[in-house]
C-alpha positions in Angstrom: -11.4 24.5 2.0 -7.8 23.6 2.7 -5.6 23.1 -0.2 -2.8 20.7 0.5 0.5 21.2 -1.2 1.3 17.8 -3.2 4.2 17.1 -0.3 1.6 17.5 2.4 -1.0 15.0 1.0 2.6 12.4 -0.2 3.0 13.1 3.4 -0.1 12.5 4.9 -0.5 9.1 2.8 2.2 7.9 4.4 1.1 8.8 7.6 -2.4 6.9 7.2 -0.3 3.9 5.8 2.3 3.6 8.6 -1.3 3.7 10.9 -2.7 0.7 8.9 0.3 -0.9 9.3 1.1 0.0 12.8 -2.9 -1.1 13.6 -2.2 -4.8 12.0 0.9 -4.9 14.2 -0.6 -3.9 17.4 -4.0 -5.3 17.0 -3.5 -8.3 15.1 -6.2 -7.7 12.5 -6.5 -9.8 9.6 -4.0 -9.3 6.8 -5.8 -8.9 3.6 -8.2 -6.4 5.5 -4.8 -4.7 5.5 -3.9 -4.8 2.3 -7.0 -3.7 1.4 -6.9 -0.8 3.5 -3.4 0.0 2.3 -4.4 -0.2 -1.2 -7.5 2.1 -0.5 -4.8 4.6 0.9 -2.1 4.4 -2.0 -4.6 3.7 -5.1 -5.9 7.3 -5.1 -5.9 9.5 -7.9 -5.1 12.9 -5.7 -1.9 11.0 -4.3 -0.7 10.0 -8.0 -1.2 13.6 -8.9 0.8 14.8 -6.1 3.7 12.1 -6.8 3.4 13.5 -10.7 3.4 17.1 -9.3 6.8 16.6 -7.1 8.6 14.9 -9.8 7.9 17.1 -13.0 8.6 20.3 -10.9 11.9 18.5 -9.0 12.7 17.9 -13.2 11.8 21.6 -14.0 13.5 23.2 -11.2 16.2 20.9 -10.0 18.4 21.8 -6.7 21.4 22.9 -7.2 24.5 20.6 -5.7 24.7 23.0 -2.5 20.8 22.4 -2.1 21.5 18.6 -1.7 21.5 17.2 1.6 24.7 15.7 3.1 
C-alpha cells in the first residue's frame, strides 16, 4: 500500500481540483456538477487530517528565519 506523506495527498488535492476546474473551463460542463465535484475533492476526512498534520508539526517544529524562503 502506498503511504502518502500529508504534503503529498494536500498536493494531490489540489491537483484533482485544478482538473475539475480546468475540465469546467475547457469542456463547458455544468457548474454545480462542478461544485459538487470540487466539494467531493476538498470535503474528505484524509485531506483535513493532512492539513491538521502540516500545521501542528509546522507549530511543533517551526523553521527557523534562515529556513524561510525569500
Amino acid at each position: 500500500m502506498d503511504r502518502q506523506t500529508p504534503a503529498e495527498k494536500i498536493e494531490q488535492s489540489y491537483d484533482r481540483a485544478m482538473m475539475a476546474l480546468a475540465d469546467y473551463l475547457t469542456h463547458q460542463h455544468d457548474a454545480a456538477a462542478t461544485v459538487d465535484r470540487l466539494i467531493g475533492i476538498l470535503d474528505r476526512d484524509a485531506l483535513r487530517d493532512a492539513i491538521t498534520e502540516v500545521l501542528v508539526d509546522s507549530r511543533v517544529h517551526p523553521r527557523s528565519k534562515s529556513d524561510e524562503p525569500v
